[in-house]
C-alpha positions in Angstrom: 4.8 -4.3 15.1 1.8 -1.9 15.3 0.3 -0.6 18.7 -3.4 -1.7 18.3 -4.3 0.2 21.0 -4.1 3.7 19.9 -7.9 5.2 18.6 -7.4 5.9 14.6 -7.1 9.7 14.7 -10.1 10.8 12.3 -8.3 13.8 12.0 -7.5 15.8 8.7 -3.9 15.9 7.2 -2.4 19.0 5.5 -0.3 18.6 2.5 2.9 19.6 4.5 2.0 16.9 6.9 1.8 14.4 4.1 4.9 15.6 2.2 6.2 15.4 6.0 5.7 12.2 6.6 6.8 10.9 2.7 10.2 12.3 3.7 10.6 10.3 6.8 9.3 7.4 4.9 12.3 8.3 2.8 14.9 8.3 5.1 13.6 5.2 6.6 13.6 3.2 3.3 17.2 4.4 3.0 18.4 3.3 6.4 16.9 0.0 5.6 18.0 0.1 2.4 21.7 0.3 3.8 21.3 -2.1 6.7 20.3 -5.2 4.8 21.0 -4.7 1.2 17.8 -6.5 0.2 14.8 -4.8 -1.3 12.0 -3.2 0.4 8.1 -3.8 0.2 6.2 -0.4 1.2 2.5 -0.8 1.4 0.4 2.3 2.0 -3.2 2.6 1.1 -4.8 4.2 -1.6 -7.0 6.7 0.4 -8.3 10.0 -1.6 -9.3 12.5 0.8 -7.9 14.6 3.6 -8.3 11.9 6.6 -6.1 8.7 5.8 -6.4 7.1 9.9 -9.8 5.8 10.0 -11.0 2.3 11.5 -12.4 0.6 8.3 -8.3 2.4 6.4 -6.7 0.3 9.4 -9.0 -2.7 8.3 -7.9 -2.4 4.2 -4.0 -2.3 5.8 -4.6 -4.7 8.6 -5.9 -7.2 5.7 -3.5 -6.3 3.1 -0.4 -6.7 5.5 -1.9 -10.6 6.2 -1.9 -11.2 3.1 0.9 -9.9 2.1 2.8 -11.7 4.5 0.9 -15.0 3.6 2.2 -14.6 -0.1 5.8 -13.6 0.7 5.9 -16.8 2.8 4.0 -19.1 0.6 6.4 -17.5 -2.6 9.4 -18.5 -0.4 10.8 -15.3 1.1 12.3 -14.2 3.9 11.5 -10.8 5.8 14.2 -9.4 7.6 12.8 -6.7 9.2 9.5 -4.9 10.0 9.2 -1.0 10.3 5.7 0.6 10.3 3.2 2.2 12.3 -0.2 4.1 12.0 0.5 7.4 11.2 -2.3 10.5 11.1 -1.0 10.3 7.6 -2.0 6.8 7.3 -0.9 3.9 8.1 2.8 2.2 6.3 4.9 -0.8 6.7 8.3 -1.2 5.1 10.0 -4.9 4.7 12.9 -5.6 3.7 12.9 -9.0 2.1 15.8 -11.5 1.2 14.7 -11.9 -2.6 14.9 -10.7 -5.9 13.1 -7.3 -6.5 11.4 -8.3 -9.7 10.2 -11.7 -8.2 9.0 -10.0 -4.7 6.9 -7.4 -7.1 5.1 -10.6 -9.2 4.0 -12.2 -6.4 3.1 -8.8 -4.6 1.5 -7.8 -8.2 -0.5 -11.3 -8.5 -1.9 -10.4 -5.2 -2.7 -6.5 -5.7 -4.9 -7.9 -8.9 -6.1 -10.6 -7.7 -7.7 -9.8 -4.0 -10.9 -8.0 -3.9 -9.0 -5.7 -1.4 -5.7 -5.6 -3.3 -6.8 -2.5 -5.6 -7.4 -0.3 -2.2 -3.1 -1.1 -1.5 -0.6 0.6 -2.6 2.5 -2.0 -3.0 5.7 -0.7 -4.1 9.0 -2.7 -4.3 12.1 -1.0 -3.5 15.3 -2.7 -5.9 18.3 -2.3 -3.7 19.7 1.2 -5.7 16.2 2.8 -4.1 14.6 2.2 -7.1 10.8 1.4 -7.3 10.1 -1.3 -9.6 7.5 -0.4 -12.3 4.9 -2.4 -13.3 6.2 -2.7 -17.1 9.4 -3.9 -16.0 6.9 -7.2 -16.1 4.8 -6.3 -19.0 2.0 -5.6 -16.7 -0.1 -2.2 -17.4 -0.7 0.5 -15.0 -3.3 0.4 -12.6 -6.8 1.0 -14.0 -8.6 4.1 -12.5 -11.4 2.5 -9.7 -13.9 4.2 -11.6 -13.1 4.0 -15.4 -10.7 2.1 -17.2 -8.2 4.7 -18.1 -4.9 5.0 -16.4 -5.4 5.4 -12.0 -2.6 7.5 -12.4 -3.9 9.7 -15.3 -7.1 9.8 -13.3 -5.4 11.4 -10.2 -3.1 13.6 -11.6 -6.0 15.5 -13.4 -8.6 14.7 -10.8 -11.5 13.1 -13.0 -13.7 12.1 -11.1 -14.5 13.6 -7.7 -13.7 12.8 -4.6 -17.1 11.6 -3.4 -17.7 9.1 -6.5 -13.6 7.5 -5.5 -14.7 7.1 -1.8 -17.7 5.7 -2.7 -16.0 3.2 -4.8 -13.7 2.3 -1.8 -16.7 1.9 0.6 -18.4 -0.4 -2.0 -15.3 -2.8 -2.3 -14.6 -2.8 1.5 -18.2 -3.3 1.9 -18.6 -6.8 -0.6 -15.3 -7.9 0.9 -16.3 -7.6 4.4 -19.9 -9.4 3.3 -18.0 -12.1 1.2 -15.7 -13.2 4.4 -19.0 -12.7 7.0 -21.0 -15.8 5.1 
């Protein structure tokens, strides 16, 4: 699935690496998309900054792909197929999954609230017309901000808080979760 045995990269990414890279994550969900008919799971990582392949971001994935693929099996579905890899852009994994979209994103949701990790992934479900399925498609509310309780979007789009106050918040949940699973 992933070659472990490449170093992460450390390096910076550009934005037309990153917009890059969401384009051949693109095509790819389409190709998939058209090849099993099913929906997709994408899981990236919520990583502010300009260097997204770090060891501790391949940790966050590493443990949010197990457990993803703990709660697909445990909810009863199926994945088809696997494509991902770590990317200087960060690391990504697409699934498609023989289920229903909505009932893939509430047991991908339940776990994205409910593990002290799951606020660090992000988990988007693909419906089969390459549509993401929204949170309020389950009367669920956006994603709170990891500093303040407004909106996470709202928060990025107008950059509230700054960049060293988000990472810090990042390094203090990987840090209790690695502490909690130590003892």
């Amino acid at each position: 699935m992933f070659d472990k045995t490449t170093a992460p990269s450390g390096a910076e990414v550009s934005l037309a690496q990153m917009l890059a890279r969401r384009e051949s994550r693109y095509t790819s969900q389409q190709v998939l998309l058209r090849r099993f008919d099913r929906p997709l799971v994408q899981l990236t990582l919520v990583n502010p900054g300009a260097v997204k392949d770090t060891p501790q971001s391949r940790f966050v994935f590493d443990t949010g792909l197990g457990a993803m693929q703990e709660a697909l099996v445990a909810g009863g579905h199926t994945v088809l197929a696997y494509e991902g890899a770590y990317f200087v852009t960060g690391a990504e994994m697409l699934m498609a999954v023989n289920a229903q979209a909505l009932t893939v994103k509430r047991t991908l949701l339940a776990l994205e609230e409910h593990h002290p990790l799951g606020r660090l992934w992000d988990v988007d479900v693909i419906d089969t017309t390459g549509a993401v399925v929204a949170r309020r498609q389950l009367d669920v509310p956006p994603r709170r901000c990891l500093l303040c309780d407004e909106s996470a979007h709202a928060c990025a789009r107008s950059r509230a808080h700054p960049l060293p106050d988000l990472q810090r918040a990042i390094q203090d949940k990987i840090h209790a979760f690695r502490q909690h699973t130590v003892q």
